[in-house]
Structures are given as structure tokens and as C-alpha cells.
N, C-alpha and C positions, 0 to 999 in steps of 0.2 A: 504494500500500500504506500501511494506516494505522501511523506509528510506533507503537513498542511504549515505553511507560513506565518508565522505571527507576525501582527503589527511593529515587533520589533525587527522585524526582518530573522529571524533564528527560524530552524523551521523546529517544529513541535508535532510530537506524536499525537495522530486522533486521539481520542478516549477511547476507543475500542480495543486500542492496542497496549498494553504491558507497560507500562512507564515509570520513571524515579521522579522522587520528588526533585525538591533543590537542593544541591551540595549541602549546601550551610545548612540546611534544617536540622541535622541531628547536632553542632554545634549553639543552636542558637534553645532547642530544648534541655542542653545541658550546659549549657552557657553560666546559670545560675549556681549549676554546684561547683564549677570548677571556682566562683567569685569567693563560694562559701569558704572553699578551700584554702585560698589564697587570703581569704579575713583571719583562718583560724591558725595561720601559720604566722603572719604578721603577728598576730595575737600574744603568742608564745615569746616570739622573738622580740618584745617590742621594745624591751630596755636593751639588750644589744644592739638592735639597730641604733638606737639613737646615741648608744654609746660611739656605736660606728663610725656617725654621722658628726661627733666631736661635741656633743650637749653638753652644755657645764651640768656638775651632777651624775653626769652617767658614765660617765668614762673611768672604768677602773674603780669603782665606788666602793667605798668601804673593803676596800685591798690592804691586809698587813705587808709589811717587809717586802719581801721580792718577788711576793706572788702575782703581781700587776703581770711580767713575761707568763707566767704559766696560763694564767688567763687570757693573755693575751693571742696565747697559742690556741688555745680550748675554743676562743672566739671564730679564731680564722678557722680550725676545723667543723664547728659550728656551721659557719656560715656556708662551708662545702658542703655539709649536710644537707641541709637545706636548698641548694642549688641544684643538686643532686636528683633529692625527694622531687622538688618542685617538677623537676624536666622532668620523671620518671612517674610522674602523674598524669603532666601534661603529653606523656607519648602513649599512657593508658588511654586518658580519654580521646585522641587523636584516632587510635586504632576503631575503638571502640563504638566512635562515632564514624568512622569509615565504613564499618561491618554493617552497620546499623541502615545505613545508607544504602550499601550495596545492596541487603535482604531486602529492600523495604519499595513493595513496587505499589501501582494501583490501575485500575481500568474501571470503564462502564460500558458493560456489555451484558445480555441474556434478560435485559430488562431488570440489571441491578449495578448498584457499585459495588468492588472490590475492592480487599485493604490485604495485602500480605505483609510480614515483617516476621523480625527474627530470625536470628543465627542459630543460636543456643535451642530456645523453646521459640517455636515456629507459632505462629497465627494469622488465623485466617479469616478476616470478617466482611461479611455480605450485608448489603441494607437493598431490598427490593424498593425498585424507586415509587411503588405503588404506596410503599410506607411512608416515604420525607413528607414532613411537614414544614420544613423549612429550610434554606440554603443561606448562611451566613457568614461573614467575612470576619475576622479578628486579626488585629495588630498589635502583639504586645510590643513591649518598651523596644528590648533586642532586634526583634522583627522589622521595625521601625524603622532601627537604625540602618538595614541593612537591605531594605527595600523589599521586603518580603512580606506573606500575609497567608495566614490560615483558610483554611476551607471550612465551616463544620458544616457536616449532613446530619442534620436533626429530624429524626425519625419518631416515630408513637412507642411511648415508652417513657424510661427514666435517662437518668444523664449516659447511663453506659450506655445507652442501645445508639449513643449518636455516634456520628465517625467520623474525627478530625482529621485534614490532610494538613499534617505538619511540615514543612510549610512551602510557598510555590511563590515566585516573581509575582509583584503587583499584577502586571497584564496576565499574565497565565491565569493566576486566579481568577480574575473578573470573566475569562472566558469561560473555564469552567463553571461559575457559579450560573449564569448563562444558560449553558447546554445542559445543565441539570436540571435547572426548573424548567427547562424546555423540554426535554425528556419526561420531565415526572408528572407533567401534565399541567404545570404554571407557570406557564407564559404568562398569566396573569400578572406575575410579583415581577417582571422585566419592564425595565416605561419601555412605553411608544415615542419612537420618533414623532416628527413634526412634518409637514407635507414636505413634496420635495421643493427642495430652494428655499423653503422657512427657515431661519434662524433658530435655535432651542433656545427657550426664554430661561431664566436665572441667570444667577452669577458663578454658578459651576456648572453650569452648562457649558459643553464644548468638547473637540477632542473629535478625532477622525474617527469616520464612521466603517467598523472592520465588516466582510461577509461572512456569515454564519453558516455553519455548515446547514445544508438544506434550501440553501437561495435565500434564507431568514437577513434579515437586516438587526445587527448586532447594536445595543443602545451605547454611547461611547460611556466611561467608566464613571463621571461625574456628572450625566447629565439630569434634567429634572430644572424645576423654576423653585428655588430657593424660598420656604413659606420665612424661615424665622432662623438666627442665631442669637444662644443665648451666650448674654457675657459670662466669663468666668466670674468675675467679680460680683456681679449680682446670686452665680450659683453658690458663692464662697459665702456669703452675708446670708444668703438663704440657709445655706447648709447649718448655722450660727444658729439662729433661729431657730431652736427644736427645744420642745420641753425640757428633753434632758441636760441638753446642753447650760441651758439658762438656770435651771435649777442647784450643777453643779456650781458654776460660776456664781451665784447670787449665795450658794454655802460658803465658798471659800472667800467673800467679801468680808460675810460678815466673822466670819473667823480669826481673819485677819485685823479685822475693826477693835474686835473685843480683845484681841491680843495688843495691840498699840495702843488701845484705851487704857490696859490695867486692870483693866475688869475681872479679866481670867489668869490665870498662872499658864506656864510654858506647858501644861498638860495640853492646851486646844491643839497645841500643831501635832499631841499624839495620836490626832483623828484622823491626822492625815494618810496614816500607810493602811486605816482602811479602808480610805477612799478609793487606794490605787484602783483596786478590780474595778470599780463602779466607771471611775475615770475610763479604763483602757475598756470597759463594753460601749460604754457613749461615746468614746472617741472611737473605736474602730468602727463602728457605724456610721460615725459622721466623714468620716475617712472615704470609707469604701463605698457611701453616697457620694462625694466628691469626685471621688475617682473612676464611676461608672458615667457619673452624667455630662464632666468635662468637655468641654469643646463641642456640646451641641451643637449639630445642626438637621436640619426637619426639610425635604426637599418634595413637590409635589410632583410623581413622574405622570398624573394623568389616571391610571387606573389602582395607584396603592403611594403608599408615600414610604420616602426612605431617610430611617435616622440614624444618621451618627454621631457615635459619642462616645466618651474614653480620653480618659488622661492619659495614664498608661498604657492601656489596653484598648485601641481603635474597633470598634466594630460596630459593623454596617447591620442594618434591619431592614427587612424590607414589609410592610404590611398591606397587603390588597384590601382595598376597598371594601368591597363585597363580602369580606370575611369580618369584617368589625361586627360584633355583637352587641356591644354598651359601651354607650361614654359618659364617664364621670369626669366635674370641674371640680375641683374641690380646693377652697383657702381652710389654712385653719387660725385659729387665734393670733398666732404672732405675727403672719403674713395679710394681718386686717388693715395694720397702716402704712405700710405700702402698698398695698393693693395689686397684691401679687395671687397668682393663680395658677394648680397645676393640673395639666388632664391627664387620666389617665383612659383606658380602654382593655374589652376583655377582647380579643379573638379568635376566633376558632380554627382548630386544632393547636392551641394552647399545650406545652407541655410541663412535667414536673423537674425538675432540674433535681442537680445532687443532696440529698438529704432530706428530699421530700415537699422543699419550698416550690413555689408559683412561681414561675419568671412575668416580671412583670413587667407591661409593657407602658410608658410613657412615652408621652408623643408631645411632653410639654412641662421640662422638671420645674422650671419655674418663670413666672410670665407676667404682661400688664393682663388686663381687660383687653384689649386690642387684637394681643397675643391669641388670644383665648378664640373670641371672635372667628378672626383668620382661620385658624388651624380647625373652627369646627365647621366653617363655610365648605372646608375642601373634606371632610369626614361624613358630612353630611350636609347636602348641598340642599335641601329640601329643607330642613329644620331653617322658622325664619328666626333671625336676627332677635324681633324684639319679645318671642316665646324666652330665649336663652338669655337677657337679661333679667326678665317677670322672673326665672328661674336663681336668678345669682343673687338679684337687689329685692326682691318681693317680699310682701309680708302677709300678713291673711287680710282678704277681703278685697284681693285686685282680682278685677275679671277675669271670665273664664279658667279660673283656680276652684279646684273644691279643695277645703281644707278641712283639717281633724276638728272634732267639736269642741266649745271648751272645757266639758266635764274632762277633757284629756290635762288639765293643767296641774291637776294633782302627780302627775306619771311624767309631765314636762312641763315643766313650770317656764323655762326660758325660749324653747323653741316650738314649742306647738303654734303657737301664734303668725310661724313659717311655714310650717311642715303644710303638704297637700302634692296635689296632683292636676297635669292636666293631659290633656289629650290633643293631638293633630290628626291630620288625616295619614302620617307615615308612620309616627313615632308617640311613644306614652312620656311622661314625663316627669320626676318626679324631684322636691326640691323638701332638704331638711335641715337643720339645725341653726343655733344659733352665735355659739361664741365659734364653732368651726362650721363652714356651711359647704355644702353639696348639692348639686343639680347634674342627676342623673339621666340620662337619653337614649330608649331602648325603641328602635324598631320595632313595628307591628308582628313583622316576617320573623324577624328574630327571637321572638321569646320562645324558649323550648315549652316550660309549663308553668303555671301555677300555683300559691299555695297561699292558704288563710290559717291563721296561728292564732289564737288567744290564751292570753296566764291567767290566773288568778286574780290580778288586780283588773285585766281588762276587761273580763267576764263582768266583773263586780258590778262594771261601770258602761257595760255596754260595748268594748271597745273591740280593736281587732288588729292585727298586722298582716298586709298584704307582700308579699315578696315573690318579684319575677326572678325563674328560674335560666339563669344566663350559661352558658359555656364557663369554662375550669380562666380565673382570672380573676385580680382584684377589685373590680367593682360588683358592687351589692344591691343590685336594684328591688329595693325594700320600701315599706312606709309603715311607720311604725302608728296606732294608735288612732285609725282610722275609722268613726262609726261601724259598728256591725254592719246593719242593714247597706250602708253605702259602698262598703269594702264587698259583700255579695253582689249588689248590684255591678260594682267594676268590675268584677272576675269575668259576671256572665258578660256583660259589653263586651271587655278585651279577650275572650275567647273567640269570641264573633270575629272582630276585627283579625285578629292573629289567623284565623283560619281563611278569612278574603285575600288578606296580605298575602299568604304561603302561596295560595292559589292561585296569584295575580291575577283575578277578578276583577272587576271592575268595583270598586266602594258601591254599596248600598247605605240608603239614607238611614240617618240613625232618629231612632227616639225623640223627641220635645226635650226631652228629663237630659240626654246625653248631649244634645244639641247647647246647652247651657255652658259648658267646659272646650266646646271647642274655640279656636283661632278663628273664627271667621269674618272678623275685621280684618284678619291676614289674609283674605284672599283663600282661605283653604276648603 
């Protein structure tokens, strides 16, 4: 078979056919221990070195009589130790990552991918492309530097069943990720070009347009019209902003206050070693939120939108339109005076990552109103505009809102006053809380099912919680505290609707009683 040429002019093996990754990849997978390595020998050595290096203090320190030569000899054979060790590490891992290399092929062919690897203990892993759920790109730091980028094939299942190619040239990869969703049946998650002679709108749009095996016209690797970047400085401040964070920080003020006042004896600062754990779980969270959501940027390709983000670790998302389930805005408390806002969205074929968490998807870590706006014009082009403020700024008793009754003010004293629901002709809607608020927006098509809950106290009082049943994801499309009789009456409505919607039926006219809650000063 004749290779097929890539846009950097190198020719490259189909996919069909047996191929190696990139040189460097098993260098840049073990990139990280050889550094470990190289810390823990510095480590050992550290006051030699610097005695080495002629430090006042370190040189010969605390040497009786003539033993400064003996040490001095002890040093220099030291140091050949180590020089030694070190190359005889670095020709282990050299080797090792050569072997590593050479075993280690892949294809896609028989209507699957392939992953062989291993010298030692051989493996051989298959994902039938009927399984992928999703084709996504990853950049760690190393990878970064070196112009290199991961594959992962995310399959149905947990984090093991997915299959990373460690790792392939920027252009290689984007071709691959490409012919995989093109293979696997979604073309869908690729943008569409623009007509011919059209310009591609944004500001990373561009880049020559390669052919695609099959006569397919290949989208170039940045293209897409740019919805929103978020600054880092605003994610940084945001990230500041978290209950926990504020809570520590407002501890160790006053800790400190009481101790420079006199108030307390030098016992307050022995609270501090056991603050560490407390410290290092809110800080690695605040951390490892910083460093996933970095460098946003939100790109609209026309049928799905694509995000990237990553401090560290670069990786591309792609989410089709059509597969969006729910969308939640959500501010919470501390994000009320600045007036920032984040969406998030469930999707389907959603998976469970390592340990059993939700990956969860954000299309908006932190934003104005504006933000917000924008990015759910192109999520949902049908939802109008001013349903989705009535939804963020409302309160009880704006039209077409039904909202909870007040006997509910005993079970919610602060937000019930918000809380309700409305209805469009695409989508349900629902809006809750008050010191953190939520407006949630679930397609008629899209709800799977139904369910009505009542406790103890709601019983009491009449009351009920409705909750639409969404795909595996972190929005909750819920309404807490909802009249009985009115919460029955919505179910049987939005079953109605839900069942037109599925069917792409044509709407039938609803009710008097249902007519009340729609948008139709909007046009709907």
C-alpha cells in the first residue's frame, strides 16, 4: 500500500496498516521518573555539592586535623559514584524506552482499534469503534515541550477500558482523531468547513485544508469561530473564591490577630500542624481546578463546540450539539459581586472516569452574564434570551413562572420565593435558590423519565419534589417543594410534550391551565 503524505510532507502509514508511535513517546512517559531520580540523588549529595561548588560552610566542615585530604579523596570518589550511577541509569532507561518503542505498534482495522506493546509481558488491547464515545487530544507539560500530543479512545466503561496513544506529532494526531470519529460513526464531533472561497470565521480559524482519506475534506486543526476566552487571572480570583478557601484564610487571620493582640499565648500557632491536612485537601483542589480549567478557550465548529483547557495538561473536547442533555448556569455566593457565572452540561454517552467520579463537563469555568448568554445562544439556539435571564434574575410572581406555594417557606425560608418552573415550546425550565442560584434547561426530547418524591415534612404540608431524569452528569434537573396537585399536573403535561418532542411531531395545542406558563410574548 502506497503511504499517504502528510501535510508535513513525511509520508505516514494508513491506519490500517501496523504502525509506531513517536520516538520520544516512551521518553516523555518516563521523563518524570528519571527527574525523580535525578531530585533524589541531588538530595543525598546536597552538602557535597555545594561543598564542591566552594560554599563558605560547606567545605570540609567540621574536619579534625588532617582529615580534610581523606575526605577530600572520599569526595572525588563520591562524586565518580555518582556519575557513574547516574549514566548507568540513564543507559537503563534509554534501553528501556527503546524496547518499549520498538514493541509498541497500533492500527485500525476489522472495525476496531489496536494497541500492542510489551517486551517482557506482551499486551494486546482492542476497542471496537462501535464502543468510542469519544476521541480526545491531551498535552501534558513534557509533550508540550516537545510538540507532541496524546490520543485517548474513550470507550463505554471505566477509565481502563479507554486506550491512550502515547504519544504522536501534533499533525498526526489531529489526523487520527479525525478518521476515528469518522470511522466510528461521528463525523458529527468534526466542524464543517465553510463554503468554498468562504473564509473560517474566529481567531483560530485557519490552516490548510489537508484530503481525507475517502475524498472527505479534513477541518484544519484550529478551526471553529472562537465563542469566548477566559482570562487566567479572572480563573485565579475565581478559583480564591470557594468556601473552603475563604474559611481557611478568615481562620488563620484571626489567629494571627489574637496572637499579636496578646490575647492568647504561643499555644494558637499549635493549631496550626493540624491544619496542614485541611490546608493540603483545599488546596489540592483548588490547585487541580486551576490547572484543568487554564487557558480556556470555547470554539463554535457549527454542529458541536470544542474546549480547550489545561495549564499543564492541554486537552481538547469536543461536544456535539445534538448530544447535550441539560444545561445548568449556576453563580454561587461569593461569585454574586462580581457577577460571574459558570455553565455546566450533562451529555450523552457520558463516562465514569478512574475511581468512580463523573467527568465533568464545563463549557464555561467562569464568566460575565454576556458570557453566559453567548455560549447558550450556540447550545441552544431556540431557548430565547429573555426566558434565560427570568431564569438567573427572577423572583416569584414574574410571568409565565409557576412557582412553589408559600406554605413551602417553612422547608425554605430564603429561596422559595425563586424557586418554580416554566415551560417553552423546546425546553422545561427550571430556576432555584437563593444565596447560590441555578437555572437549569432540559429539552422536551431529552428527558429520559420522570419522578415525584415526597418526605415527611412535605407530605405534612402538601408539598412534592419533581426531578427530571437526565443522562450520567453533573446537572440535576430537580425542583424541590413544588404543590402536590401542580407537581402531578406537570408530570402528566411534560410527558405529553416529551413524547411529541421524541417523535418530532408536530406540537399540539396545550391546555388554558398550561397555556399560563408558556413564553408567548416570545413568539413561541
Amino acid at each position: 500500500m502506497i503511504p499517504v503524505v502528510a501535510t508535513s510532507g513525511k509520508p505516514v502509514l494508513p491506519l490500517g496498516e501496523w504502525q509506531r508511535l513517536h520516538p520520544l513517546s516512551p521518553l516523555i512517559r518516563g521523563g518524570v521518573f528519571f527527574l525523580a531520580f535525578i531530585g533524589f540523588v541531588v538530595a543525598q549529595w546536597w552538602e557535597r555539592l555545594l561543598g564542591a561548588l566552594g560554599v563558605p560552610g560547606y567545605r570540609d566542615r567540621d574536619l579534625p586535623g588532617d582529615a580534610g585530604g581523606e575526605v577530600t579523596d572520599a569526595l572525588e570518589l563520591g562524586w565518580l559514584v555518582i556519575v557513574l550511577g547516574a549514566t548507568a541509569v540513564l543507559l537503563v532507561i534509554v534501553g528501556a524506552a527503546w524496547l518499549s518503542w520498538r514493541f509498541t505498534r497500533f492500527r485500525v482495522a476489522d472495525g476496531q482499534i489496536e494497541l500492542r506493546r510489551g517486551w517482557v509481558f506482551r499486551q494486546h488491547r482492542q476497542v471496537p469503534l462501535a464502543r468510542v464515545q469519544s476521541v480526545e487530544i491531551t498535552r501534558p507539560v513534557l509533550a508540550r515541550l516537545t510538540g507532541l500530543s496524546a490520543v485517548v479512545v474513550r470507550s463505554a466503561g471505566s477509565g481502563t477500558s479507554h486506550l491512550p496513544l502515547e504519544f504522536l506529532g501534533q499533525s498526526r494526531a489531529l489526523e487520527v482523531r479525525d478518521r476515528l470519529l469518522e470511522l466510528a460513526g461521528m463525523s458529527d464531533e468534526v466542524a464543517r468547513l465553510p463554503a468554498v472561497g468562504a473564509e473560517p470565521a474566529g481567531e483560530l480559524a485557519g490552516g490548510p485544508v489537508a484530503a481525507a482519506p475517502g475524498g472527505a475534506t479534513r477541518v484544519p486543526a484550529y478551526g471553529g469561530r472562537v465563542i469566548l476566552q477566559v482570562p487566567n487571572g479572572r480563573l485565579f480570583l475565581a478559583t480564591i473564591l470557594h468556601p473552603g478557601s475563604i474559611l481557611l484564610g478568615a481562620m488563620a487571620v484571626a489567629v494571627l490577630a489574637f496572637y499579636a493582640a496578646g490575647e492568647v499565648g504561643a499555644w494558637a500557632l499549635g493549631i496550626f500542624p493540624g491544619m496542614i491536612p485541611v490546608v493540603i485537601g483545599v488546596g489540592a483542589g483548588r490547585v487541580r481546578e486551576l490547572l484543568r480549567h487554564g487557558n480556556f478557550v470555547l470554539a463554535d465548529l457549527g454542529t458541536s463546540v470544542r474546549a480547550t483547557h489545561g495549564l499543564t495538561e492541554l486537552t481538547t473536547t469536543m461536544v456535539p450539539l445534538h448530544r447535550i442533555q441539560a444545561v445548568e448556569v449556576y453563580q454561587s455566593l461569593w461569585w454574586r459581586w462580581p457577577k460571574w457565572w459558570r455553565i455546566r452540561i450533562n451529555v450523552a454517552g457520558a463516562k465514569l472516569v478512574d475511581g468512580g467520579g463523573i467527568t465533568e463537563t464545563v463549557v464555561l469555568p467562569v464568566g460575565t452574564i454576556e458570557d453566559a448568554q453567548r455560549i447558550c445562544a450556540v447550545l441552544d439556539p431556540r431557548l430565547p434570551g429573555e426566558a434565560l435571564l427570568a431564569a438567573l434574575h427572577g423572583m416569584g410572581g414574574d410571568p409565565h413562572w409557576v412557582g412553589v406555594p408559600s406554605r413551602a417557606r417553612q422547608l425554605d425560608p430564603w429561596g422559595y420565593r425563586r424557586a418554580g418552573y416554566a415551560v417553552t415550546a423546546d425546553s422545561v425550565i427550571f430556576r432555584r435558590g437563593w444565596f447560590s442560584r441555578s437555572a437549569v434547561v432540559v429539552p422536551h426530547a431529552r428527558i429520559q423519565s420522570m419522578t415525584l418524591a415526597q418526605g415527611p415534612m412535605q407530605r405534612f404540608r402538601d408539598l412534592a419534589t419533581v426531578q427530571l431524569v437526565s443522562t450520567l452528569g453533573p446537572v440535576r434537573p430537580r425542583l424541590e417543594h413544588l404543590g402536590t396537585a401542580e407537581a402531578e399536573f406537570f408530570l402528566a403535561e411534560q410527558a405529553a410534550r416529551s413524547s411529541v418532542a421524541r417523535t418530532a411531531a408536530p406540537i399540539t395545542p396545550l391546555s388554558p391551565c398550561m397555556t399560563r406558563v408558556l413564553f408567548s410574548g416570545l413568539g413561541l
